[in-house]
C-alpha positions as CSV (number, residue, x, y, z in Angstrom):
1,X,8.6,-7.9,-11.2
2,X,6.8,-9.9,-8.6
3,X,6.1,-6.5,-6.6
4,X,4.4,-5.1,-9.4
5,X,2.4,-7.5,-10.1
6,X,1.4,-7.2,-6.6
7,X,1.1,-3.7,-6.6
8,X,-1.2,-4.5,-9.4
9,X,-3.6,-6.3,-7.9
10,X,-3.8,-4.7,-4.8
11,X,-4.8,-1.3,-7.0
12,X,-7.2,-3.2,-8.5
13,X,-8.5,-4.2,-5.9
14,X,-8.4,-0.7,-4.0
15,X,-9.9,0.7,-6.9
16,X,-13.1,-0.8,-6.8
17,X,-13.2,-0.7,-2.6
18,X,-16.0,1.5,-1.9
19,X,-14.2,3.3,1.1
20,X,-11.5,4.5,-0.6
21,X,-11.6,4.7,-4.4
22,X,-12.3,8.6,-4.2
23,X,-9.3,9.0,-1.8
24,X,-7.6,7.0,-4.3
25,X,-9.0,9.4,-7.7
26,X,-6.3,10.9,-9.3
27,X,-3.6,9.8,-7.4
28,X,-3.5,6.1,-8.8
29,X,-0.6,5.8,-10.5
30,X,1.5,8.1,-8.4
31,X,0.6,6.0,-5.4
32,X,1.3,3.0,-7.1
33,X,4.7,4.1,-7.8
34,X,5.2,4.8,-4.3
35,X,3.8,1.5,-3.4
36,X,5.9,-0.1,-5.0
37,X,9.2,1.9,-4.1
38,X,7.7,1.1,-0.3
39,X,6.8,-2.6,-0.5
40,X,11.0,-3.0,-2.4
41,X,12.3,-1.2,0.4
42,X,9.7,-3.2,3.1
43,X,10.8,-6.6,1.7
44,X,14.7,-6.2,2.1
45,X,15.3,-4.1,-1.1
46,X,17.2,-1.2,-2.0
47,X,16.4,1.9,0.1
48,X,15.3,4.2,-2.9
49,X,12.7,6.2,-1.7
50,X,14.0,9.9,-1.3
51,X,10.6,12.1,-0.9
52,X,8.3,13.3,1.9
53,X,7.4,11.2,4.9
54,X,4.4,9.1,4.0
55,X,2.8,10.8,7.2
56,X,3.0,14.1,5.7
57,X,1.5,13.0,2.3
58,X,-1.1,11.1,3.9
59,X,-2.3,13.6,6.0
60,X,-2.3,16.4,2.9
61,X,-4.4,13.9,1.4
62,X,-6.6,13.6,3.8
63,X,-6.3,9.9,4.6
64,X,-7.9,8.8,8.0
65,X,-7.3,5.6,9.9
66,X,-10.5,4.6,8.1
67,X,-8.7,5.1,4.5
68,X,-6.0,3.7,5.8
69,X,-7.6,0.5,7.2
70,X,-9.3,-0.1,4.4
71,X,-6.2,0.3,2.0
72,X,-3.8,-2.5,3.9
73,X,-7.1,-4.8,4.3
74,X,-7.0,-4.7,0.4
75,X,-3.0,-5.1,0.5
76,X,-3.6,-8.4,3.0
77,X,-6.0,-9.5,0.2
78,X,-3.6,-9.1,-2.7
79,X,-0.7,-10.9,-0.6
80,X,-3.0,-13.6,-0.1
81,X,-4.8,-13.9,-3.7
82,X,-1.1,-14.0,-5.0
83,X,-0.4,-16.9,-2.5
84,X,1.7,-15.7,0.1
85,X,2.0,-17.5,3.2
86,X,-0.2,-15.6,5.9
87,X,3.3,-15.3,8.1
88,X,5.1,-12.9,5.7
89,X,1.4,-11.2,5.5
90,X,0.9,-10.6,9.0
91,X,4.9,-9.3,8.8
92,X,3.9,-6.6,6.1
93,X,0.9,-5.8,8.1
94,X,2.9,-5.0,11.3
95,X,5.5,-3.4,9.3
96,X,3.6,-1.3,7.5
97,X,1.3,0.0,10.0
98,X,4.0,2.9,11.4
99,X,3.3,4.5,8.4
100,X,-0.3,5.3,9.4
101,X,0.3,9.0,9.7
């Protein structure tokens, strides 16, 4: 529950983030369900994500290291509107940064 919640706000927040919110489109809630299977798996959960590599989908998107800047800059903000200490958000930024593309 707490992950989407996060997943949540950091949408929102993507959503409305001038670099990306057409790379974003259509894709929303698909992405967000991916985010969220990703950020389980990230935090110690359950590995449950069975699909493409998120290289291949991001680079069939068309997502650039710009897009992709821009996307975990919003995710840092989420973590730390929701009030997570800015250890575990460093952690997730290291973390998820292999899966640039």
């Amino acid at each position: 529950e707490g992950i989407t919640a996060l997943v949540e706000m950091w949408f929102n927040i993507a959503k409305s983030d001038q670099r990306i919110k057409d790379v974003i489109g259509d894709h929303m809630q698909k992405m967000k369900e991916g985010a969220t299977i990703f950020l389980v798996e990230l935090l110690g959960g359950p590995k449950a994500y069975k699909g493409r590599s998120l290289g291949e989908i991001h680079n069939q998107m068309d997502i650039n290291d710009y897009h992709f800047d821009a996307f975990i800059a919003d995710l840092s903000r989420a973590l730390l509107g929701a009030g997570h200490p800015d250890n575990l958000i460093d952690e997730v930024m290291v973390t998820i940064e292999p899966v640039r593309g």
